[in-house]
mmCIF file of the C-alpha atoms, coordinates in Angstrom:
data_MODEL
# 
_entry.id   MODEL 
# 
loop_
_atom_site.group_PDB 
_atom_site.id 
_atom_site.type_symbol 
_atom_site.label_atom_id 
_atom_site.label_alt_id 
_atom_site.label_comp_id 
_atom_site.label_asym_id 
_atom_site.label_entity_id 
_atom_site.label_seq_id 
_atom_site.pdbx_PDB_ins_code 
_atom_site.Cartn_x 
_atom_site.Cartn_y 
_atom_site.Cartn_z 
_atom_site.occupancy 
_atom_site.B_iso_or_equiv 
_atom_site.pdbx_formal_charge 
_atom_site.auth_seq_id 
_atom_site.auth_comp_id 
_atom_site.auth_asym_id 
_atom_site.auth_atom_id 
_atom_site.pdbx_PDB_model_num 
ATOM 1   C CA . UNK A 1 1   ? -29.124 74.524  19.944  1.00 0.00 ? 1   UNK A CA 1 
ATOM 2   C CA . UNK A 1 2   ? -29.542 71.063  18.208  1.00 0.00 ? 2   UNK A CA 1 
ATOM 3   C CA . UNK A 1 3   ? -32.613 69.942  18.471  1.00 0.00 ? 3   UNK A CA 1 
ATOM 4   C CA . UNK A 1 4   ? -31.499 66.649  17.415  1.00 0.00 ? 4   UNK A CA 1 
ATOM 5   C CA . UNK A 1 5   ? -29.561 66.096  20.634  1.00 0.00 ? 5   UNK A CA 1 
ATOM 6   C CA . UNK A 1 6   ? -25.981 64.986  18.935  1.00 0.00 ? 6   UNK A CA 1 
ATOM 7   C CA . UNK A 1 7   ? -22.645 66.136  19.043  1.00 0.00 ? 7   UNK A CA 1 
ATOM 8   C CA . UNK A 1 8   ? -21.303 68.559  17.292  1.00 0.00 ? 8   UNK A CA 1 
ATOM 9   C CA . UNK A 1 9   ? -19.446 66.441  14.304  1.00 0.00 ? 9   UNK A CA 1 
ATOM 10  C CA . UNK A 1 10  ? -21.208 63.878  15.290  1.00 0.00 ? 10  UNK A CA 1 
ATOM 11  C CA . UNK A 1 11  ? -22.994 62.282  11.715  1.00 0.00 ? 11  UNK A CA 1 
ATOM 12  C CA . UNK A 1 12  ? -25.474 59.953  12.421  1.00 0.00 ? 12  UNK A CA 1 
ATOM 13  C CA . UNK A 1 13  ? -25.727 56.569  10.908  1.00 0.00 ? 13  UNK A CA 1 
ATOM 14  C CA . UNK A 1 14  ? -28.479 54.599  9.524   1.00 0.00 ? 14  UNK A CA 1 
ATOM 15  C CA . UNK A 1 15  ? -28.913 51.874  12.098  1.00 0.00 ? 15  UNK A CA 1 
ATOM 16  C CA . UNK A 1 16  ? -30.734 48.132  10.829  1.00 0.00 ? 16  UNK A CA 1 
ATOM 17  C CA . UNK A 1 17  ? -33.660 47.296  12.556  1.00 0.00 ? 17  UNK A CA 1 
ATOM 18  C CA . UNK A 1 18  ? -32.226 43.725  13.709  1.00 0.00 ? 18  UNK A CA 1 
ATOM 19  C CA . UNK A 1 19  ? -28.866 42.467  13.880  1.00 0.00 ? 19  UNK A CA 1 
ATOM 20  C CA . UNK A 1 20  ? -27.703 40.737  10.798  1.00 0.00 ? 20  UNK A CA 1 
ATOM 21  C CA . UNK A 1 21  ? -26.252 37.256  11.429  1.00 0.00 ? 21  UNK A CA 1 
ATOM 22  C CA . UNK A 1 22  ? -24.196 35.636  8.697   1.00 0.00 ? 22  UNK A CA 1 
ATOM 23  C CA . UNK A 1 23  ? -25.943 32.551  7.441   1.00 0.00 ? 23  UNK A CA 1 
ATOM 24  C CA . UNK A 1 24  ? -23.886 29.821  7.317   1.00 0.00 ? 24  UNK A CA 1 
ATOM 25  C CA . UNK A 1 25  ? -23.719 27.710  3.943   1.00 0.00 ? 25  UNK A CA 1 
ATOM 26  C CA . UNK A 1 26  ? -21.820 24.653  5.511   1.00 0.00 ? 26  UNK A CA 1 
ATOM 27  C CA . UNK A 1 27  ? -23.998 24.222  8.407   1.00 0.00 ? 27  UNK A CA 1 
ATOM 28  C CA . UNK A 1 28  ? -26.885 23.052  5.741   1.00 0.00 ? 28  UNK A CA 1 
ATOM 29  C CA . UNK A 1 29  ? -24.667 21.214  3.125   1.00 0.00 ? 29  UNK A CA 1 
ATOM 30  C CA . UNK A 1 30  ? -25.264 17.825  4.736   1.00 0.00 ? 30  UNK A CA 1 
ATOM 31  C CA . UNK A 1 31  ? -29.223 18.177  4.553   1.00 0.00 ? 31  UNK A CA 1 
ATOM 32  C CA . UNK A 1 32  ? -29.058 19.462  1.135   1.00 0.00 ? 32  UNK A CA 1 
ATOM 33  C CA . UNK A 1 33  ? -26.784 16.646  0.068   1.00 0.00 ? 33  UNK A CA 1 
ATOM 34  C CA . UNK A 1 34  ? -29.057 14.253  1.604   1.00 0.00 ? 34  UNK A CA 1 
ATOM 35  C CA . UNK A 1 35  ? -32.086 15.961  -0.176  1.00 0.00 ? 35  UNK A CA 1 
ATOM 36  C CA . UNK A 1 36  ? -29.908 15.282  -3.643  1.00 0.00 ? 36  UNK A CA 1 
ATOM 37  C CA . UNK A 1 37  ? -29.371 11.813  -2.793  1.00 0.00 ? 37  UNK A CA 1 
ATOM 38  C CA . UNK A 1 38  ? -32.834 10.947  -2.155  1.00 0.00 ? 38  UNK A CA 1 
ATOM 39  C CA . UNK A 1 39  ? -33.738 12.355  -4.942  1.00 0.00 ? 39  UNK A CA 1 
ATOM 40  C CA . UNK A 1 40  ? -31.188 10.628  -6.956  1.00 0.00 ? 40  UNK A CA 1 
ATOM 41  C CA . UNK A 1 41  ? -31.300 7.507   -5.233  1.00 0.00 ? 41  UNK A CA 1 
ATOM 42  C CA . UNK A 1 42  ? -34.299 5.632   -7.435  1.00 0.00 ? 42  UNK A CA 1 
ATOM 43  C CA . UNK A 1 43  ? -32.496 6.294   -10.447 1.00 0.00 ? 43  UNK A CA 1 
ATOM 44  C CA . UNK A 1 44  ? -29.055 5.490   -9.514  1.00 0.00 ? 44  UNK A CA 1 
ATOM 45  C CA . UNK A 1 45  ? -30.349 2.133   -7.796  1.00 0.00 ? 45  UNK A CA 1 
ATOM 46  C CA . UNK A 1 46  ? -30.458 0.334   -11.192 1.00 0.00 ? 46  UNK A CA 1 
ATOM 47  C CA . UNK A 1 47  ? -26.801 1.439   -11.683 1.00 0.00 ? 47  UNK A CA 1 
ATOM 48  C CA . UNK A 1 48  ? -25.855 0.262   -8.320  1.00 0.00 ? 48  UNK A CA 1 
ATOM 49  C CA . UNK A 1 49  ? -27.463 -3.022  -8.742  1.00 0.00 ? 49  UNK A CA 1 
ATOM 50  C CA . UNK A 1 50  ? -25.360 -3.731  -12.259 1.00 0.00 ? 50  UNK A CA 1 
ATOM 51  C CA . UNK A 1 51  ? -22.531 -2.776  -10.852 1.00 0.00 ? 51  UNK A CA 1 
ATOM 52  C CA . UNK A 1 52  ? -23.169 -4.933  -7.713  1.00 0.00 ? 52  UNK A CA 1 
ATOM 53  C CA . UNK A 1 53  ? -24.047 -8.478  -10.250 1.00 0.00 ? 53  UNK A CA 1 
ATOM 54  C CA . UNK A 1 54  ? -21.648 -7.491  -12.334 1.00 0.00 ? 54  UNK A CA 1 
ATOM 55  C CA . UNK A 1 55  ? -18.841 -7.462  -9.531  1.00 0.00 ? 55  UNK A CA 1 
ATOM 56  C CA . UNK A 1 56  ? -20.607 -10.686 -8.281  1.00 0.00 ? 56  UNK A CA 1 
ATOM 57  C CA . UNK A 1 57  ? -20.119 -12.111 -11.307 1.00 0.00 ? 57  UNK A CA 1 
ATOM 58  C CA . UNK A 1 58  ? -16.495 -11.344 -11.879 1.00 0.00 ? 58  UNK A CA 1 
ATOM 59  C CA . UNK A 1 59  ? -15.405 -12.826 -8.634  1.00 0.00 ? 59  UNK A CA 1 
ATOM 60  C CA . UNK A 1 60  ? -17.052 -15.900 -9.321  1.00 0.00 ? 60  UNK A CA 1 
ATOM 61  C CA . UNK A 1 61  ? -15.288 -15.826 -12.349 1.00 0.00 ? 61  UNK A CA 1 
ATOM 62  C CA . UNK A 1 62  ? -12.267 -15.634 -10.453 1.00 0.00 ? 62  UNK A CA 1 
ATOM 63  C CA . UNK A 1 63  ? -13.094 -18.334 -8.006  1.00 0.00 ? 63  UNK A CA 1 
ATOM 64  C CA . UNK A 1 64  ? -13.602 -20.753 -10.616 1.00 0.00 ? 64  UNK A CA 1 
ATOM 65  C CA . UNK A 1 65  ? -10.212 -19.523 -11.809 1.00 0.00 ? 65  UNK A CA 1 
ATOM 66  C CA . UNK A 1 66  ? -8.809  -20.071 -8.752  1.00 0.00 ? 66  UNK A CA 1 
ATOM 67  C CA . UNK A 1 67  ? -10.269 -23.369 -7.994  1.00 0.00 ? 67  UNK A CA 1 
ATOM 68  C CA . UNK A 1 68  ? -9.085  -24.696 -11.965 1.00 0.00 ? 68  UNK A CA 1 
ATOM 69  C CA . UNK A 1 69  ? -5.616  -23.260 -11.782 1.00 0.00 ? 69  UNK A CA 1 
ATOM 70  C CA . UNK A 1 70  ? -5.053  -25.300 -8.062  1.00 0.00 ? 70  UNK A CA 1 
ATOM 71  C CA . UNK A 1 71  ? -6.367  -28.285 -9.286  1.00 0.00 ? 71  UNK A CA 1 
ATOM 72  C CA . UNK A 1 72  ? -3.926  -28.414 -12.041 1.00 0.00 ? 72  UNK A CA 1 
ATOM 73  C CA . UNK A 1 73  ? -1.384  -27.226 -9.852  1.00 0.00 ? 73  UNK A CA 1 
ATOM 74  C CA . UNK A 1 74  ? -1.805  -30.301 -7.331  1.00 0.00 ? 74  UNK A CA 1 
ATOM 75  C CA . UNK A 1 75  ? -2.035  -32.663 -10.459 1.00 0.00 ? 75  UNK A CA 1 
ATOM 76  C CA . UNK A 1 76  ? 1.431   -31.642 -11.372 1.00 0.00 ? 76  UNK A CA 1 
ATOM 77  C CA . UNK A 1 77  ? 2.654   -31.908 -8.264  1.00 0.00 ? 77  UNK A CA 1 
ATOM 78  C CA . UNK A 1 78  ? 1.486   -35.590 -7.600  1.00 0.00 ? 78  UNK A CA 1 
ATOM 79  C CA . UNK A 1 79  ? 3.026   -36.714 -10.950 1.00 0.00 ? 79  UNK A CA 1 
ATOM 80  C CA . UNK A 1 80  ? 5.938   -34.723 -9.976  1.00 0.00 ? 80  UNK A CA 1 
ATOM 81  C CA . UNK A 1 81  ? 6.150   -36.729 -6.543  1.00 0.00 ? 81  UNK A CA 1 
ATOM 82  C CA . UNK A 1 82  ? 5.553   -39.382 -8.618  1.00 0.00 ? 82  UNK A CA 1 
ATOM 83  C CA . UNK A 1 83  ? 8.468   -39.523 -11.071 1.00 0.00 ? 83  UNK A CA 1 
ATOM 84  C CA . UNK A 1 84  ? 10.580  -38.477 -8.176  1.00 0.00 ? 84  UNK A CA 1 
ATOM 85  C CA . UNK A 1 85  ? 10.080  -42.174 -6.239  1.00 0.00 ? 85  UNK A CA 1 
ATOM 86  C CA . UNK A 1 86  ? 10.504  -43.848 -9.826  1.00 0.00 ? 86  UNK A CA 1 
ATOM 87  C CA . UNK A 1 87  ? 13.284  -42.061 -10.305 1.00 0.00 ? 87  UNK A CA 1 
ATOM 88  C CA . UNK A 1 88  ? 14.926  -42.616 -6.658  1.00 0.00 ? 88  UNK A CA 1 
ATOM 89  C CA . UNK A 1 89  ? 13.950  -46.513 -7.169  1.00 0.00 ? 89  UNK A CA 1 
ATOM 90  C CA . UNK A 1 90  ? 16.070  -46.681 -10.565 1.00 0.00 ? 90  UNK A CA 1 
ATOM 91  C CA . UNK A 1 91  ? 18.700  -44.915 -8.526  1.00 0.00 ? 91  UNK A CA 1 
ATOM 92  C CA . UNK A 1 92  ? 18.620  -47.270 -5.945  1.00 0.00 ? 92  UNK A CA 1 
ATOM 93  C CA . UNK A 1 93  ? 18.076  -50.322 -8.453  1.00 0.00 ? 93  UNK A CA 1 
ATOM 94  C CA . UNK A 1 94  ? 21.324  -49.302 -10.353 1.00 0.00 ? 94  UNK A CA 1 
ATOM 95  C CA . UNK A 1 95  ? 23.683  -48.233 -7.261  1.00 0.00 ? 95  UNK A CA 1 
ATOM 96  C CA . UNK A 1 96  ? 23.682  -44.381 -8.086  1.00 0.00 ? 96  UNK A CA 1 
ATOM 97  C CA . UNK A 1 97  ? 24.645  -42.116 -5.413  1.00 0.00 ? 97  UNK A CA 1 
ATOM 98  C CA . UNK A 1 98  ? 21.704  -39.675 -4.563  1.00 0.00 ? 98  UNK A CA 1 
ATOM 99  C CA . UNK A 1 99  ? 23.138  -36.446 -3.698  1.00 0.00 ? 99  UNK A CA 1 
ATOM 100 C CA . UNK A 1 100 ? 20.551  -33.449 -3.217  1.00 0.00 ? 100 UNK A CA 1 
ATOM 101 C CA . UNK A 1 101 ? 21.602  -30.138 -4.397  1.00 0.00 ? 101 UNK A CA 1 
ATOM 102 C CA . UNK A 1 102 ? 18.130  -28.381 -5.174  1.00 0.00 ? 102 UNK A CA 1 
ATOM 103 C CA . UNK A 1 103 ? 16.097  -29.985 -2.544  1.00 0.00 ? 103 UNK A CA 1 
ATOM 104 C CA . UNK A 1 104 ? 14.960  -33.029 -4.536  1.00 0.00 ? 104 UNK A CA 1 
# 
C-alpha cells in the first residue's frame, strides 16, 4: 500500500503556496511617467519658457512684417489707381479709344 494516498504513476508536483498573477507593466506606465515628469518638470521649465519668448518673439517679428509689407502694398496700389485716372484723363483729353484687355 501507498501510504502517500496517490495513484500509481501518479508523480506529484510541487504546488506554490499562492497563485501567481502576472504583474502588469503597462497598467503603471502612466504613474511612472508622471513621476518622471514631475521630477523633470523644474528643470525643463526654463527651457519651456525660452522656447515660449522666443516663439513670442518671432511672431511679433512677423506681425511687424506683415503690417510693413501691407502698408507698402496699399501705397502702390493708390499710386497705381492714381496714374490710372491720369492716364484715362490724357486718354480722354487726346480722343484715344480706351479698350480694356487686362482689366485696367
Amino acid at each position: 500500500m501507498n501510504p502517500y494516498n496517490y495513484y500509481p504513476g501518479y508523480i506529484p508536483q510541487q504546488t506554490e503556496y499562492y497563485n501567481y498573477i502576472p504583474y502588469d507593466y503597462d497598467l503603471y506606465t502612466p504613474q511612472q511617467e508622471q513621476e518622471e515628469f514631475d521630477r523633470q518638470q523644474p528643470q525643463s521649465l526654463g527651457g519651456f519658457e525660452r522656447r515660449i519668448r522666443n516663439l513670442e518673439r518671432q511672431n511679433q517679428q512677423q506681425a511687424r512684417e506683415i503690417t510693413r509689407l501691407n502698408q507698402i502694398v496699399e501705397r502702390h496700389t493708390f499710386r497705381l489707381n492714381r496714374l490710372n485716372q491720369r492716364l484715362r484723363a490724357v486718354e480722354s483729353r487726346l480722343n484715344i479709344p480706351f479698350t480694356s484687355h487686362d482689366g485696367f
